[in-house]
N, C-alpha and C positions, 0 to 999 in steps of 0.2 A: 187602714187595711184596704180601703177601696183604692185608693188612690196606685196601689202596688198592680195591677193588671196595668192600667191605662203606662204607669211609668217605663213600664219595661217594654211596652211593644214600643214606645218613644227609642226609649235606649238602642232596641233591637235595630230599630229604623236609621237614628242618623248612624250608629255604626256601621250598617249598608253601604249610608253613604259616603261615607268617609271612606270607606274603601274603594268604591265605587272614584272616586274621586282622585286617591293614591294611586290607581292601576293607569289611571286616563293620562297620572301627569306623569307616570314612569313608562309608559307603552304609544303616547302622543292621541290615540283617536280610537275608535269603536273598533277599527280594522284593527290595530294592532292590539286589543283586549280577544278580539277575534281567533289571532293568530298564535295568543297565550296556549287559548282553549285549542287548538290545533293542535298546537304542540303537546299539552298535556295528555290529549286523548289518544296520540298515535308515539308511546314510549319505543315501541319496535321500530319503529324507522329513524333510528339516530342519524346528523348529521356527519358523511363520513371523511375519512383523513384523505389527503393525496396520495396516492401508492410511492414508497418508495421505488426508486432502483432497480429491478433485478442484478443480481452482481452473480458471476459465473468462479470458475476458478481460481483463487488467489486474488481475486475482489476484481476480475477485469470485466471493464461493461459491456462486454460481445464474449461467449461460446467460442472456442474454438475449431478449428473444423476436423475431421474424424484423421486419425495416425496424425494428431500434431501433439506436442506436449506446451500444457498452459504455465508460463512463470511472472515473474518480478521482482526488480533488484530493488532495493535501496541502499546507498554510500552510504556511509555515517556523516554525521552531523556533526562537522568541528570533530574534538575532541572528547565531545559527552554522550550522544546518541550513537551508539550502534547500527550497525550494516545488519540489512536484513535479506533471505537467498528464499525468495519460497518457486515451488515447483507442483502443478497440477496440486496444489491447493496442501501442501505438507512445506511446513517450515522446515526448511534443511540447516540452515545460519540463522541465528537472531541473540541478542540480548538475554531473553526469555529462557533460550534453551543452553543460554552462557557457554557457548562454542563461537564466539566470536571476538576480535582483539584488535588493537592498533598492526597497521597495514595492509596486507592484503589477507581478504577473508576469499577463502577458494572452495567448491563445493564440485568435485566430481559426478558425472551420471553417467550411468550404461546411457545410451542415444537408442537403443533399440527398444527398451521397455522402459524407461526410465527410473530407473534404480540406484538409488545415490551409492556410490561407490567411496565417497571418501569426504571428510568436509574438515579441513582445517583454517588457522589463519597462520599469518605469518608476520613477523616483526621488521619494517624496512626503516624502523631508525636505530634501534640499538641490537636489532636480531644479527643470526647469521645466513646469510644468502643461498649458502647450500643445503640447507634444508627445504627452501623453497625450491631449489633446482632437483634435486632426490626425489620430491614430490611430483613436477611435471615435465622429467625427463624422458619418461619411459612410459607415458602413455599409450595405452592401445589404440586401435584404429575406429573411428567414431566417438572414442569419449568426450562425452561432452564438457565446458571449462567454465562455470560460472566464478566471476570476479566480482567483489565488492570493496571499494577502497577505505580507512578508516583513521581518520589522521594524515598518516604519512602513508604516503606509497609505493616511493620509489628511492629514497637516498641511497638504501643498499642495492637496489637492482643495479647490476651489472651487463655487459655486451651481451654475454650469453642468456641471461633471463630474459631481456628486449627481443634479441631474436626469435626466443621461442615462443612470447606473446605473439609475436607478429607473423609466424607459421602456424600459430593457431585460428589467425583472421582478425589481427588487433589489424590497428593504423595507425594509432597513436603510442601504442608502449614507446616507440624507439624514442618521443620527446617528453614523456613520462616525468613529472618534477615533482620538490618537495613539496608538499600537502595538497596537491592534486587531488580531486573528486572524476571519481572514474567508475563504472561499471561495463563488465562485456561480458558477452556469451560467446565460447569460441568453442571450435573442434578438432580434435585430432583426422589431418587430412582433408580438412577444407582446401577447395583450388583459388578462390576467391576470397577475399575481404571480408569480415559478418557485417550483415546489416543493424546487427544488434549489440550497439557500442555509445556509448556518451562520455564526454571529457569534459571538466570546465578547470581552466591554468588557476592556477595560486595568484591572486594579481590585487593589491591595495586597494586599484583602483575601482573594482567589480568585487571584490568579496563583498559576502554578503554576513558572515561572523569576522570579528576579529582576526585575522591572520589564516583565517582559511574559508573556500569558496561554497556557495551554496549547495547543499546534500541534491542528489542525483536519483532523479525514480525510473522506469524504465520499464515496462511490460511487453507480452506478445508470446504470439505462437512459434513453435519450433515442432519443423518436419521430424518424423521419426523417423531412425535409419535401417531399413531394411535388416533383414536377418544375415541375407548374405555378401550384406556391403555393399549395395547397389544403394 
């Protein structure tokens, strides 16, 4: 019974030390047992993350500037992934919203308030072509013409559907091939060319899937069209 005080302050002691010991070889020196204690005693000031990104409209990393409308295309991917059409941050076209299909996916807008007016696709390997012409023959003055390609794009386009691409401010419709990767932004009554167009040819050489070229992304701002067509 005596013996029981003297043995436990022993026990109390080297387990001190033994810990005292395990902290020194997992922390290196006094500083960093120091730095433990730091840490413990200040829980409020977590170390913090890098800020992501800010992202603006339809995920683009710049704001738009005021009466512009914010979008972005994406072609579909091969044959498996779907074409996506978003605008000032509302998906118009996509997978998701299952309004989208092999060939061309088209998604009309007022140009003045930006108001989708219309969003279909269209079939250019086994569809019919005049469904696609019904749809953007009689456009009104300012509508806007977002394209996204899916698959195939062009076997069925004809003289007349090339033309009207390219009065809408294409450059490339008139050399438009099979399984082409394409997106444009056009309008009814453009005097000029769009600035907002990308095309990559169907080619062995440069695809990047089997048998067709690499998916096509494509963002940016677009002026809004005055009310009374100016």
């Amino acid at each position: 019974m005596r013996l029981a005080g003297p043995l436990r302050v022993v026990v109390i002691i080297l387990t001190a030390g033994l810990t005292w010991i395990l902290v020194s070889l997992l922390l290196g020196t006094q500083s960093g047992f120091s730095r433990l204690q730091q840490l413990l005693s200040s829980p409020e000031n977590p170390p913090t993350a890098e800020p992501r990104p800010r992202r603006y409209k339809c995920g683009l990393p710049q704001p738009c500037p005021e009466q512009h409308l914010a979008f972005r295309l994406v072609s579909g991917a091969a044959n498996v992934i779907g074409p996506k059409i978003c605008l000032e941050d509302k998906m118009l076209m996509s997978s998701m919203k299952n309004n989208v299909g092999r060939g061309l996916n088209i998604a009309l807008v007022n140009g003045v308030n930006g108001e989708l007016i219309d969003a279909r696709f269209f079939d250019m390997w086994a569809g019919d072509v005049s469904e696609l012409l019904k749809f953007i023959r009689t456009l009104h003055e300012g509508t806007l013409v977002f394209v996204a390609s899916y698959d195939d794009p062009a076997t069925k386009m004809n003289e007349e559907t090339r033309r009207i691409f390219s009065e809408l401010g294409s450059s490339v419709a008139k050399e438009l091939g099979f399984r082409d990767s394409w997106v444009f932004v056009g309008a009814k009554g453009v005097q000029d060319k769009s600035p907002f167009e990308q095309h990559t040819k169907n080619s062995k050489s440069t695809n990047k899937y089997e048998g067709w070229p690499e998916a096509l992304e494509m963002e940016g701002c677009i002026p809004q069209r005055k009310a009374d067509g100016q």
